[in-house]
C-alpha angles and dihedrals in degrees: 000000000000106000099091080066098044100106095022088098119044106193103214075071091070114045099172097046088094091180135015105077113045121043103007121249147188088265148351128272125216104180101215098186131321107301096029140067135174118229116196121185132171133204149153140153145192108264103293080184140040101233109083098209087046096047083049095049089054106044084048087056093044081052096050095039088072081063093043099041085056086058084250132146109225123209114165133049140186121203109237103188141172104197127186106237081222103048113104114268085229098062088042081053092043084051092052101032085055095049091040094060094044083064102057093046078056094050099237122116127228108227095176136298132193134267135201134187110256132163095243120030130256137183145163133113154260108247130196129189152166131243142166113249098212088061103035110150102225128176087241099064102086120118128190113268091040121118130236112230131174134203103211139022127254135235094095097131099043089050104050088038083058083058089054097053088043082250103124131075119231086248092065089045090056095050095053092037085062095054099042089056092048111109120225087220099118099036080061093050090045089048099052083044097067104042103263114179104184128024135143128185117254104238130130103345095057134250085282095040090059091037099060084047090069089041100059087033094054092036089230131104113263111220120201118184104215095214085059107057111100114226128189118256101261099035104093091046098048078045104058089050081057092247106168149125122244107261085071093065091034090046084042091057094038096038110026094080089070094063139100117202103195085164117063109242138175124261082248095050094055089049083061100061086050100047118121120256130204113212095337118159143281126279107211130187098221118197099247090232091066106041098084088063087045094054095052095038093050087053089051084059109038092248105144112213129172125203099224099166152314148277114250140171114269133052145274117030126296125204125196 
């Protein structure tokens, strides 16, 4: 779809747009002088829950991770949102009071947005943010040695596909719901603390179709250790019934060639590790010197992180 637009904007032409038009990333970045850079993201998604303040809370969250994931700090927002004329004033209110309040845990403020009349409702935001250019978190920072650590598990889209097909119990909605509202906003600052160069947020591509993103970007082999990556309670099982969207069929064609299965796994197991995922968590390349101090300080602060891999010479993913 992009491809018309492909050459429209050459990007020599724009020095200080440090990152928008080469390798993609979770969001674009406008250098505003030397020790401040804006970072602008966009998002927004038809209902993943039931519950409309819940479904609002999470797409918010999703909006706010592409800031996160840049090592940036938002502070403004701007509604985008697709509303059934029919649907009750009180769950459109239910949609925007639970977004809304997403954003001022997060600390930005919403100074408006836009809304059209559609047949199923959607709903995110446009976030903007500050970093500092001389610390952006890119996909193309990653070095061999570093670790690959992530900040939540996965499991979100086979989960919330079970709802749907009235497969799921409400224990397994409120653990991924959990997860869903959670904002990445520690495991960024963690990540800036210690001295983390590449991370991206694991979202609608999969944890190996993002993945393979910071790979080509960073020109290295990503290297993921099965028994390592954290699922949620009810996705192997919903797993091993075939319960999935779509994306994971679609990542798993696009993505799938570029990967490198050392361990035998099931049809079922390597869905999985291409299932979408709404608002998951960030996988960072930690240099392997400091990840030792960002474990126990993460534990300090609640923050849960999980060491599924490395970084190696070479190219693609790997997984053993």
């Amino acid at each position: 779809m992009l491809r018309p637009i492909e050459n429209l904007f050459d990007p020599d032409d724009y020095p200080d747009l440090l990152v928008g038009l080469g390798h993609p990333d979770d969001a674009a970045v406008w250098r505003i002088d030397e020790t401040r850079s804006l970072v602008v993201t966009t998002d927004f998604f038809t209902p993943v829950v039931d519950d409309p303040y819940d479904y609002g809370a999470i797409a918010a969250a999703n909006s706010l991770s592409d800031i996160y994931a840049m090592g940036g700090k938002p502070f403004l927002a701007l509604n985008v949102a697709a509303l059934p004329p029919d649907l009750p004033p009180a769950v459109t209110g239910r949609i925007i009071l639970g977004g809304a309040e997403k954003a001022r845990e997060a600390g930005v403020v919403i100074a408006g947005g836009h809304t059209v009349q559609d047949k199923e409702p959607k709903y995110g935001l446009i976030v903007l943010g500050f970093a500092d250019p001389r610390r952006t978190l890119t996909k193309k920072g990653a070095r061999p040695g570093d670790l690959l650590v992530l900040s939540k598990p996965l499991g979100f889209g086979t989960t919330t596909t079970a709802l749907k097909r009235g497969r799921a119990t409400a224990a397994d909605i409120g653990e991924v719901v959990q997860w869903m509202k959670q904002l990445n906003r520690q495991a960024a600052e963690l990540a800036l603390e210690f001295g983390v160069r590449a991370a991206t947020d694991i979202t609608g591509f999969s944890l190996l179709g993002h993945a393979w993103e910071m790979a080509a970007a960073s020109k290295v082999a990503l290297r993921f250790d099965w028994a390592s990556i954290p699922f949620t309670s009810g996705a192997r099982q919903f797993a091993s019934e075939f319960i999935f969207p779509g994306g994971a069929a679609d990542n798993k064609l696009y993505f799938e060639p570029h990967v490198r299965y050392i361990r035998e796994l099931s049809e079922d197991a390597r869905l999985l590790l291409f299932d979408p995922q709404t608002s998951g968590g960030l996988l960072m390349a930690v240099p392997s010197g400091k990840l030792g101090g960002m474990l126990n300080r993460a534990e300090a602060i609640g923050q849960p992180l999980w060491v599924v891999g490395e970084v190696v010479e070479g190219e693609g993913i790997e997984v053993v």
